[in-house]
N, C-alpha and C positions, 0 to 999 in steps of 0.2 A: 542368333543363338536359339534351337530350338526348346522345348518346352520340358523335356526328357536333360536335355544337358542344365537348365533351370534349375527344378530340382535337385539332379547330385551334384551343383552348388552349394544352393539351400543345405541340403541334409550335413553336408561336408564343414560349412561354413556353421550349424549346430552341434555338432559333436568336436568341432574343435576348441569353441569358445565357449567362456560362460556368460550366465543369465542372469538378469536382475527384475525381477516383477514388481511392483510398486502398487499397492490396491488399499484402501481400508478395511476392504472387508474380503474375510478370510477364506471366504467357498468361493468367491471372482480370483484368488492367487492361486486359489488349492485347481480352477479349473483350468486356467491358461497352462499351468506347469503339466499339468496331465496331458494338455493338448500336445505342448509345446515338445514335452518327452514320446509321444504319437508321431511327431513331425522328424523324430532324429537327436532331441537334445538329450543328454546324460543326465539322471534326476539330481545326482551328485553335482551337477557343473551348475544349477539351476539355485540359485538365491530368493529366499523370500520377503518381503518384509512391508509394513503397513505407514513411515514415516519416514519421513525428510532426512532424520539426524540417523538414523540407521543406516538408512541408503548410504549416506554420507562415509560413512566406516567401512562399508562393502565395496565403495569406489574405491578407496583406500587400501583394503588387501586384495581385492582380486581383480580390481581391473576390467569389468565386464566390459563383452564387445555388441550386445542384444540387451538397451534397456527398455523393457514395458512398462508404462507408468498409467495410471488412473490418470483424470483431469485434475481432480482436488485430490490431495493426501496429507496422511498428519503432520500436520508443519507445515503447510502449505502447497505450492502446485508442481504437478510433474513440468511444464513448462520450465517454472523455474528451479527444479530438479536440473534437468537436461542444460538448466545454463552453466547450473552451479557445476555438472563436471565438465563442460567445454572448458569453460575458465579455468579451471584448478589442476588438469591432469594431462599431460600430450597426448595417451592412449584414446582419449577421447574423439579426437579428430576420425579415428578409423570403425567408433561405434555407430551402432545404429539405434536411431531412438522413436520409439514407436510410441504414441498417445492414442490411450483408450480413450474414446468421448460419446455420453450420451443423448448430444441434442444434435441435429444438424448445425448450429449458430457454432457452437465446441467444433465441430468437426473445419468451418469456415474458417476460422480462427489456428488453428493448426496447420492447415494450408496456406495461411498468409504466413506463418511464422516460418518462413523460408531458411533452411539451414540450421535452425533449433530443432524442427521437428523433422523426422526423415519421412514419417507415414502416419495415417491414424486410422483406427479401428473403429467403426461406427456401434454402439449396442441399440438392438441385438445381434452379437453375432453368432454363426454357422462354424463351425470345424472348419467349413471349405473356404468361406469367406477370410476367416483368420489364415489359414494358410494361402492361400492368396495373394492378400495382403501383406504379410513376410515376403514370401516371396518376390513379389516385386522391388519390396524395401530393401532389403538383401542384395537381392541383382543392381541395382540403381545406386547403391552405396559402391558395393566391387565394380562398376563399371558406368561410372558416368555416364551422363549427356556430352555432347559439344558445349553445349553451355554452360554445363557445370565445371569441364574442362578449362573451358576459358574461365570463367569466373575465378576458377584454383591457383591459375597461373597468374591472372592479376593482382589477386589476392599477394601474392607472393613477391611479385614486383613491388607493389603499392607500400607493404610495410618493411620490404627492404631499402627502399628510399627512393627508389625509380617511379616518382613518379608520372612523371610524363608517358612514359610507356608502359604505365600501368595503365594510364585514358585511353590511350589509342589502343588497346587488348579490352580494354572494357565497352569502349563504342563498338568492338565487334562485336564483342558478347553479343550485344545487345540484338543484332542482326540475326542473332540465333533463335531467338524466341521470341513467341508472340504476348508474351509477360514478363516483361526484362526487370520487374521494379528491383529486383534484387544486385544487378548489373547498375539501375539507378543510385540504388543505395550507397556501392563503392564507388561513382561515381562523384555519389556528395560527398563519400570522407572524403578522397582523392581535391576536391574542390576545398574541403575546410584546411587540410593538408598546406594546400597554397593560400591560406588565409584568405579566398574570395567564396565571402559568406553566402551573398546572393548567387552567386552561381551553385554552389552547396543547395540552397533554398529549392533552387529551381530544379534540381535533379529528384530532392525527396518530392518534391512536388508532381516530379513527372512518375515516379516511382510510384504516388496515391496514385494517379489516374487510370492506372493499370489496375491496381487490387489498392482498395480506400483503405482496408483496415491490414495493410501493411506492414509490419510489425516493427523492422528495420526502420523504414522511411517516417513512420509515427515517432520512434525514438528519435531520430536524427532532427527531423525538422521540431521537433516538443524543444532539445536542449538548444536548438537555435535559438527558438523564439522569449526564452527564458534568458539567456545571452542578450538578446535586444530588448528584455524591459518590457516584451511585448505579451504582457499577462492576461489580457482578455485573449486573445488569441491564443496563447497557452492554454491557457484554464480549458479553450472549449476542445482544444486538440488532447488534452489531458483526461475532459468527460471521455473522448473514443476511446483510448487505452481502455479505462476503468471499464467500459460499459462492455467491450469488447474481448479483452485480458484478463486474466487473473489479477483478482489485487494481491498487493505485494506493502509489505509496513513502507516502503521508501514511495511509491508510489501514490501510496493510502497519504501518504503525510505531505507529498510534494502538494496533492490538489486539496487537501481541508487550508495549507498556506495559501495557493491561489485563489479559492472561496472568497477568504477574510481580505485579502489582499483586491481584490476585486470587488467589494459587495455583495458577491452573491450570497449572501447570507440565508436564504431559508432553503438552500440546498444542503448546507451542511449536515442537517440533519437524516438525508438522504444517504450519508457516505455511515451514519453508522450499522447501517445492516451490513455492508461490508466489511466493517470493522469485525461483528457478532463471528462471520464466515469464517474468518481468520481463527486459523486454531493454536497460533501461538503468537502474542502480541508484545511487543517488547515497549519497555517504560516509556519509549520516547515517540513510540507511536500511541501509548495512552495518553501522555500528556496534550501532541495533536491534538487528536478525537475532543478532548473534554475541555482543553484551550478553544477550540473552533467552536463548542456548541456552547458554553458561555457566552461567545462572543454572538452566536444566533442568535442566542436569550436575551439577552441586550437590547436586539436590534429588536425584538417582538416587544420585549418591555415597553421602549421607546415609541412600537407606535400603539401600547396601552390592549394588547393581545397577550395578555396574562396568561390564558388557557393554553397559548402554544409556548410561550417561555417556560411554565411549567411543565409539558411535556415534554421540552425537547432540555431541560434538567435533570430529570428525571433521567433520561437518555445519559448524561452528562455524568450524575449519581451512580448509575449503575457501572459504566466504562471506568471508574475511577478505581473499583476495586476496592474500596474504602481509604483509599491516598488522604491523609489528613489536606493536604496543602488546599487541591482541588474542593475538597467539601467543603471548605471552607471561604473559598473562591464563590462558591456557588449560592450562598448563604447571604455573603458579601453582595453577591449580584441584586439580588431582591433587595438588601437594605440600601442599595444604589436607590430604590422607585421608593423607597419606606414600606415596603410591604416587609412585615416582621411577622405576621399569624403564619405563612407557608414556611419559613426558614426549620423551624421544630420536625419539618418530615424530615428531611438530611439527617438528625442528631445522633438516630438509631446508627447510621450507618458507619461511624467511628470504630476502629477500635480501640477494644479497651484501652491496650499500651496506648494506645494517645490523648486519652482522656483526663492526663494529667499535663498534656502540651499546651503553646499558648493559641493553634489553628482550633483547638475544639473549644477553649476556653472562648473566644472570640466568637464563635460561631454562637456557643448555648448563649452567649450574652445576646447578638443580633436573633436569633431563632428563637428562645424560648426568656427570658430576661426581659427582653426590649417591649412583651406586651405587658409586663408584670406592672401595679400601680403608680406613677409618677417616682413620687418619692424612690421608691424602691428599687426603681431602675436607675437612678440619679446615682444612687450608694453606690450597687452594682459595679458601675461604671466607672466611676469616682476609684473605688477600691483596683479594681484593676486596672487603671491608668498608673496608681500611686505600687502596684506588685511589676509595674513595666511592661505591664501589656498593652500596648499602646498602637492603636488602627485607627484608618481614617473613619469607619464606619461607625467604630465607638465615640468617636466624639460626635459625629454627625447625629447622633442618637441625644447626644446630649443638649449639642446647642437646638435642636428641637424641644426638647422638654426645658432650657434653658430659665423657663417662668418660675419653673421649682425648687432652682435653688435661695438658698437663703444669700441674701446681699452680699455677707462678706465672701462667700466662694464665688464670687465674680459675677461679671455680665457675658453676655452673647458673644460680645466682641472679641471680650479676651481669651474666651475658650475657642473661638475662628481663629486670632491669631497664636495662638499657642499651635492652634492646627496644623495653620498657614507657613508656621516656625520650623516644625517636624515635616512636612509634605510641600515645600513650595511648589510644585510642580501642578498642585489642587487649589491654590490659591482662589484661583474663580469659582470653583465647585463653593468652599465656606464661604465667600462672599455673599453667594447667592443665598444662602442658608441664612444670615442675615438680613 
C-alpha cells in the first residue's frame, strides 16, 4: 500500500467516525481537535472532555472509533481509560487508542502495553509528527500484521475452548516476530487454562525477556505469584508495575498489603506520593494508605526513631481526611510507646460532628488528658471507663499512673485484669505493664 492510498484511508477512516480526546488541560484538547479536524475529522464527530467519568458517558452514547487520551487524567489514567472500554463495550475491539506521553520512560511503557495501547504520541509534537503517527495507528488497526493475525485467531480459539490449537497457532505466532511476549502471554493463559501453573510461569517469564516491563506478562506472573504465597517475590514484581504503570486504587492497595505483609515497612511511606497523584481516592484505598503507614510508625517507634514515626503520621493524618476511626488509630499508636505530649497535634484534625464520638473522646483523653496532673488524668479516665468508653490505651494510661489511686479503687492488678477481661487477646501487653 502506497503512501497516497494511506492517507485516503486515514482521511476516510476520520470523517466516518467519531473522536474522543482525553487531556486535562483545555488548549492540549482545544489543539489536537484543530489538528485532528486539519487531518479530515468533522468538528461535530469530535468529543472533548478533561476526566475518566466523562469519557465514560461518551463511551456510552457514541461509541468512538479514535480515542486520544493524555497519560494522567481526572480520575485517573488514559491507560486505564482504554481498559475500562475494552472491557465494557464490543465496539471497542475495532477502536483505536492512542497515548499522549511526555517523557520517553511514558512513551516505553505504552509500547510495552501491547493491545491496550494501539500508538503513542511523544510531546513535543509537529502537525506532521502527529499525523504520522495516526496514520500508521489507523493503517495497522484496519490491516494487521501476521502476527497480530495470528495472535487474533488464537485468541479466538483459546477462549472458545480449543485450547490445544490455540498453542500450536500461538507457537506460530511466535515465529513471526522478533518480540513475541505478547504471543507468550496467551501462551501462559492457554497454560493456566490447563491448570499447569509452571508452565504458565515459564511462558510470562519468557514474555519478560523479551520487553521486562511487559504489561501482560507482569499481570500474569504478579497474580501467579500471589496464588503461591509467594509475596516477596510479588512485592518486588509489584514495585515494576508501580514504578513503571500508572497507579491505580487496586494496585495502590494490593502493594501497601505486600509492604506490611513482607516487612518492608519503611517503603511504605514511599507509596504515598502516589497515593497524593491519584485524583480520585476511594475509602478503601484511604483506609490502605493510613492502615500501612501506622503500621510504618510502629515499626520506627519500635526501633525508638520518633522523628520518622512522626513524619510518616503525619503522612497518615493528612490521607485520612479527618476519618475519625484513623485519627484516632494514630493517637493510639504513640500511647502504644507512652509518648502522650505528640498525640494533641491529631486533635485539630477531627471534625466537629465527631467531636462528640467516643474515637475523639479517646483520643483527647490519650493526646491532650494523659499529660494533665496525675490525679486528674486518673478521674478523666475513671469517668469515661464508667460513660463506656472503654480502650486498651485508656487503661494502659491508668495502670501507669496506678500509684494514684486511692486504695479502695483498686490495685495494678485488678485494673490489668479487668483489662485482660475486656481485651484477652492483650493479655501479655497488661502483664507487662505490671
Amino acid at each position: 500500500m502506497d503512501s497516497k492510498q494511506k492517507r485516503e484511508l486515514f482521511e476516510s477512516f476520520l470523517r466516518e467516525n467519531s473522536v474522543l480526546i482525553v487531556d486535562r488541560v483545555s488548549s492540549s484538547r482545544t489543539r489536537l481537535a484543530r489538528a485532528l479536524s486539519q487531518f479530515g475529522a468533522r468538528m461535530d464527530s469530535i468529543r472533548l472532555t478533561h476526566h475518566f467519568n466523562q469519557a465514560k458517558d461518551i463511551f456510552k452514547n457514541d461509541k468512538p472509533k479514535l480515542v486520544i487520551s493524555d497519560y494522567m487524567i481526572g480520575g485517573g489514567s488514559g491507560f486505564d481509560l482504554f481498559k475500562y472500554y475494552r472491557a465494557n463495550f464490543d465496539e471497542a475491539k475495532n477502536c483505536v487508542f492512542v497515548l499522549v506521553t511526555a517523557t520517553t520512560s511514558q512513551a516505553a511503557v505504552a509500547k510495552a502495553a501491547e493491545e491496550d495501547v494501539d500508538a503513542f504520541i511523544l510531546r513535543p509534537y509537529t502537525p506532521q509528527s502527529l499525523e504520522s503517527s495516526l496514520i500508521d495507528a489507523i493503517i495497522n488497526k484496519l490491516y494487521p500484521s501476521e502476527y497480530m493475525k495470528s495472535i487474533t485467531a488464537a485468541k479466538e480459539l483459546l477462549y472458545g475452548g480449543n485450547i490445544d490449537k490455540a498453542i500450536q497457532a500461538l507457537k506460530k505466532a511466535k515465529e513471526q516476530s522478533d518480540n513475541p511476549s505478547l504471543a507468550c502471554f496467551y501462551l501462559g493463559q492457554a497454560e493456566n487454562m490447563k491448570e499447569q501453573v509452571e508452565g504458565a510461569k515459564e511462558q510470562y517469564q519468557e514474555g519478560l525477556s523479551y520487553n521486562n516491563i511487559h504489561y501482560k506478562c507482569l499481570s500474569g506472573l504478579f497474580k501467579i505469584l500471589l496464588e503461591q504465597h509467594r509475596f516477596n517475590d510479588a512485592y518486588e514484581l509489584a514495585q515494576r508495575l508501580l514504578k513503571f504503570y500508572p497507579a491505580n486504587a487496586d494496585r495502590l492497595s494490593q502493594i501497601i498489603r505486600l509492604a506490611v505483609q513482607t516487612g518492608r515497612f519503611t517503603d511504605i511511606e514511599n507509596f504515598f506520593s502516589s497515593y497524593q497523584e491519584l485524583n480520585e481516592r476511594s475509602e478503601s484505598l484511604m483506609k490502605h494508605i493510613c492502615a500501612g503507614l501506622i503500621v510504618a510508625a510502629k515499626y520506627y517507634l519500635e526501633k525508638k526513631r520518633n522523628d520518622s514515626a512522626l513524619k510518616v503520621l503525619k503522612m497518615a493524618a493528612e490521607a485520612t481526611g479527618g476519618h475519625a476511626r484513623f485519627l484516632r488509630l494514630i493517637v493510639e499508636a504513640l500511647a502504644h510507646y507512652s509518648i502522650y505530649d505528640q498525640g494533641s497535634d491529631f486533635l485539630n484534625l477531627f471534625k466537629a460532628e465527631d467531636k462528640d464520638g467516643s474515637d475523639y473522646q479517646i483520643a483527647h483523653f490519650l493526646g491532650k488528658e494523659a499529660m494533665q496532673p496525675e490525679e486528674s488524668v486518673c478521674v478523666q479516665g475513671k469517668e469515661l471507663i464508667q460513660q463506656g468508653v472503654k480502650n486498651p490505651y485508656i487503661y494502659k494510661r491508668l495502670i501507669e499512673l496506678a500509684a494514684y489511686f486511692p486504695a479502695e479503687d483498686g490495685s495494678i492488678k485488678s485494673l490489668a485484669q479487668e483489662a485482660t477481661n475486656l481485651w484477652p487477646d492483650k493479655k501479655h501487653f497488661f502483664e507487662h505493664l505490671c
